[in-house]
N, CA and C atoms as a LAMMPS dump frame, in Angstrom:
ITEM: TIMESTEP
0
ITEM: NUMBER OF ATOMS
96
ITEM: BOX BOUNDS ff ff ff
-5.0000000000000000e+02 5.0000000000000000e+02
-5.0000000000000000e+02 5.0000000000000000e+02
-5.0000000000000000e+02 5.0000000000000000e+02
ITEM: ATOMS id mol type element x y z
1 1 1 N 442.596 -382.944 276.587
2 1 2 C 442.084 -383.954 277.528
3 1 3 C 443.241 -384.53 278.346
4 2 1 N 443.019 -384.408 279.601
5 2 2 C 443.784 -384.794 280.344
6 2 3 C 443.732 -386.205 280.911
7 3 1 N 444.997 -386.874 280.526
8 3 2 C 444.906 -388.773 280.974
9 3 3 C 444.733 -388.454 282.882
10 4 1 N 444.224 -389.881 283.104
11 4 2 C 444.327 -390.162 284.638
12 4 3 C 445.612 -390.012 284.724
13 5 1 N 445.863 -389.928 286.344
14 5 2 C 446.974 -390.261 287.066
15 5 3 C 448.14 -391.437 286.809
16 6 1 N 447.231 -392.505 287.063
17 6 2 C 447.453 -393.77 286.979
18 6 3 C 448.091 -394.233 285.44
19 7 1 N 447.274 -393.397 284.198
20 7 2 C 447.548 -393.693 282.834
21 7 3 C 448.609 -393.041 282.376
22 8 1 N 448.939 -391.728 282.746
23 8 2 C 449.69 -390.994 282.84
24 8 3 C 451.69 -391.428 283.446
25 9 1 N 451.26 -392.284 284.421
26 9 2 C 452.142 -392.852 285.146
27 9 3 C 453.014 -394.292 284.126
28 10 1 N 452.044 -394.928 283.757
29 10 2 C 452.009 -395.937 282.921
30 10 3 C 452.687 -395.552 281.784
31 11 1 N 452.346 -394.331 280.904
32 11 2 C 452.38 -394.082 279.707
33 11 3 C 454.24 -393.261 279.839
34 12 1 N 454.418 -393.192 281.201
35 12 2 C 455.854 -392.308 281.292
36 12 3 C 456.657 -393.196 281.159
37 13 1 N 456.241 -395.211 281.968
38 13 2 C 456.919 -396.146 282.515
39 13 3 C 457.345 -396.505 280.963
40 14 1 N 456.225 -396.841 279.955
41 14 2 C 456.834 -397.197 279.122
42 14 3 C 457.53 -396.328 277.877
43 15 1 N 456.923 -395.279 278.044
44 15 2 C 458.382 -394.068 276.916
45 15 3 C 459.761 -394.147 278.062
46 16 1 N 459.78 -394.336 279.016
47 16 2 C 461.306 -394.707 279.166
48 16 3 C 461.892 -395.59 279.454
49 17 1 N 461.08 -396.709 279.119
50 17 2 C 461.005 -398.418 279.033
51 17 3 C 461.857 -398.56 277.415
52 18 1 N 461.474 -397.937 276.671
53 18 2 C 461.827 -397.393 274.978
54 18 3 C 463.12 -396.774 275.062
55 19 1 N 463.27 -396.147 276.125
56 19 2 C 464.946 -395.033 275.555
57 19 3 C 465.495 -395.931 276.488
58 20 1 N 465.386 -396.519 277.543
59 20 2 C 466.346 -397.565 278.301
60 20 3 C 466.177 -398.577 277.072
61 21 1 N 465.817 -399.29 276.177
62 21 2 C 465.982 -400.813 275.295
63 21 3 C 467.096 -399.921 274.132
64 22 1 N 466.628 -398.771 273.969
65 22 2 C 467.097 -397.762 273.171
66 22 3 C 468.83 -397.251 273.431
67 23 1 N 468.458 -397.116 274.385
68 23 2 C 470.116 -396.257 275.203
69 23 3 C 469.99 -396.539 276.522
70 24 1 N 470.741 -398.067 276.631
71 24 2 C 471.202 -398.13 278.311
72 24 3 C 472.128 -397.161 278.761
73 25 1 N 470.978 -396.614 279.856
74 25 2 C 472.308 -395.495 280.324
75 25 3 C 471.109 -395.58 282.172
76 26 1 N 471.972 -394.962 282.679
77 26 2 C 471.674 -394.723 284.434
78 26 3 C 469.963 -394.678 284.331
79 27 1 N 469.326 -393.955 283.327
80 27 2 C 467.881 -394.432 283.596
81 27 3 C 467.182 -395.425 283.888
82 28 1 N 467.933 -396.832 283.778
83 28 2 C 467.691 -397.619 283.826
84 28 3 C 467.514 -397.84 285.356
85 29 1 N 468.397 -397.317 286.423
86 29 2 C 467.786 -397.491 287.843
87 29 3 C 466.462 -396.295 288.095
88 30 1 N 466.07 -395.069 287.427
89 30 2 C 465.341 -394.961 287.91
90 30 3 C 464.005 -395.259 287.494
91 31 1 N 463.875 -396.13 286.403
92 31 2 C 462.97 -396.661 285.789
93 31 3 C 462.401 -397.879 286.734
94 32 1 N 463.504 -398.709 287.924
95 32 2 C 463.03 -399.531 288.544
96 32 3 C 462.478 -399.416 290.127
């Protein structure tokens, strides 16, 4: 089953919302 777009989008923001609190590193600008 495939998530929406929108949920999908969400669900990426916060698994690398987790490795940026996790490991500040340069992801952190493209997370914003």
């Amino acid at each position: 089953m495939r998530l929406e777009l929108g949920e999908e989008k969400i669900w990426h923001e916060k698994c690398i919302s987790k490795i940026v609190d996790a490991h500040p590193t340069p992801y952190d600008s493209i997370a914003s």
